[in-house]
C-alpha positions as CSV (number, residue, x, y, z in Angstrom):
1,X,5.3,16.2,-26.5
2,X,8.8,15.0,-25.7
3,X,9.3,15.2,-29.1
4,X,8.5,19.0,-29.7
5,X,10.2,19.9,-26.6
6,X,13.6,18.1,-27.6
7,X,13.2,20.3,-30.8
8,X,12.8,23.3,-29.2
9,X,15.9,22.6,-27.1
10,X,14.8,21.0,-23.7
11,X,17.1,19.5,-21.6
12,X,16.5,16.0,-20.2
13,X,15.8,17.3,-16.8
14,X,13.1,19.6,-18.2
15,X,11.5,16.8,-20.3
16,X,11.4,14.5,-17.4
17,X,9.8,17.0,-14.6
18,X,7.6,19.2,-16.9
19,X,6.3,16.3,-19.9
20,X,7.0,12.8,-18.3
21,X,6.7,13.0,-15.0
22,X,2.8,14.9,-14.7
23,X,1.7,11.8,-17.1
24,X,3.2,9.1,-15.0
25,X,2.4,10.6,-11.5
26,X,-1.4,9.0,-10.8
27,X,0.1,5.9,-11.8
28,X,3.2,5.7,-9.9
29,X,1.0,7.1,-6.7
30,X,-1.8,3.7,-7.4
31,X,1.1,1.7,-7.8
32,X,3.1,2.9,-4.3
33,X,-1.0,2.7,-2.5
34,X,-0.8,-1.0,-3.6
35,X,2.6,-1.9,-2.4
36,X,1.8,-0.4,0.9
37,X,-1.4,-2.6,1.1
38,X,0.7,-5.6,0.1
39,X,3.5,-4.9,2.7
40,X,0.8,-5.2,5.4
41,X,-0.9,-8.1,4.5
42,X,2.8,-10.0,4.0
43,X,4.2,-8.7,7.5
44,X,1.4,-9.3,9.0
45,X,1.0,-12.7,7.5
46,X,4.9,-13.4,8.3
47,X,4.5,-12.1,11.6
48,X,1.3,-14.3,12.7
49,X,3.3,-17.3,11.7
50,X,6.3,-16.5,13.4
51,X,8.7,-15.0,11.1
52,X,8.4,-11.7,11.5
53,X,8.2,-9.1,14.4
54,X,9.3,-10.2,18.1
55,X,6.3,-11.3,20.2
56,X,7.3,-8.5,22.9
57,X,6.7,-5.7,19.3
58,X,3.1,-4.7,18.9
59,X,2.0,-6.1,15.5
60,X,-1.2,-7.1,13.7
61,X,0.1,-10.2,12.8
62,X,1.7,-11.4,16.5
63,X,-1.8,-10.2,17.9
64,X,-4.1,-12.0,15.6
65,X,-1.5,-15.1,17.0
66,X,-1.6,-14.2,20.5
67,X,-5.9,-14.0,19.3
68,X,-5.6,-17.7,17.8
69,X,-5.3,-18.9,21.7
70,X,-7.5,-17.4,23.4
71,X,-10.4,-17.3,20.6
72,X,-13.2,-19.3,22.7
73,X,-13.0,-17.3,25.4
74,X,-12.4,-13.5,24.4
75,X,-12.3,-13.3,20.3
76,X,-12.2,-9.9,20.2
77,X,-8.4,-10.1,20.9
78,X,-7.8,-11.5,17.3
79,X,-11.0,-9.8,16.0
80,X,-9.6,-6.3,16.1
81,X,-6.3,-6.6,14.8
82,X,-8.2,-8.6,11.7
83,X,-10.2,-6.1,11.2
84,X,-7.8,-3.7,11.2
85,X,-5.6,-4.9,9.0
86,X,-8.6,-5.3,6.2
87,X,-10.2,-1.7,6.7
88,X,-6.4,-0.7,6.3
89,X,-5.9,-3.2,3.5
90,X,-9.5,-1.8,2.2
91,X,-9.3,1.3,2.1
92,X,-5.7,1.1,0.3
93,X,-6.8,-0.5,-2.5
94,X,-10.2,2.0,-2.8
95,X,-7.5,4.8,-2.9
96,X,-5.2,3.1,-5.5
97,X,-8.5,2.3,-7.6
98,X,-9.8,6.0,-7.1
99,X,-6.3,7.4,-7.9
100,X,-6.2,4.7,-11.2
101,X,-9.4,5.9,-12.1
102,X,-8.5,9.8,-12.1
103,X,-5.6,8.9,-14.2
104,X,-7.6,7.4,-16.9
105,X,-10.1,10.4,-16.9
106,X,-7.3,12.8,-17.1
């Protein structure tokens, strides 16, 4: 296609918005959904070990921390943020693997 369309006299613009950029959009999207799930789990990973966000910052990370102390008596306080931070995690990766998928069909 690029190929035909340089014959026929298309600038470099036009081959990269109309020919290059429609076949490499699915994939670039998957690849961005993955980041994004891999940017959570290392901030929040960073933060629950201290090298990330300020305690006084609301973050999954600093309140699965704050979670780790007071487990035996109310574990809900690190079980939310650890579940939140998989759904999110989750459901990222089911939307990179749905949008992977649509790419290959297409």
């Amino acid at each position: 296609f690029v190929q035909a369309a340089r014959s026929f006299g298309a600038s470099r613009w036009q081959l990269a918005i109309q020919h290059i950029l429609p076949n490499v959009k699915p994939t670039l999207f998957a690849h961005m959904v993955t980041v994004f799930s891999y940017s959570i789990l290392n901030s929040a990973g960073l933060s629950f070990l201290g090298l990330g966000g300020e305690p006084g910052i609301p973050d999954w990370g600093v309140m699965l921390a704050e979670g780790r102390s007071a487990f035996r008596i109310a574990p809900w306080i690190g079980l939310v943020p650890g579940l939140a931070i998989t759904i999110t995690v989750l459901a990222a990766n089911n939307l990179a693997d749905q949008l992977s998928r649509r790419s290959a069909l297409a």
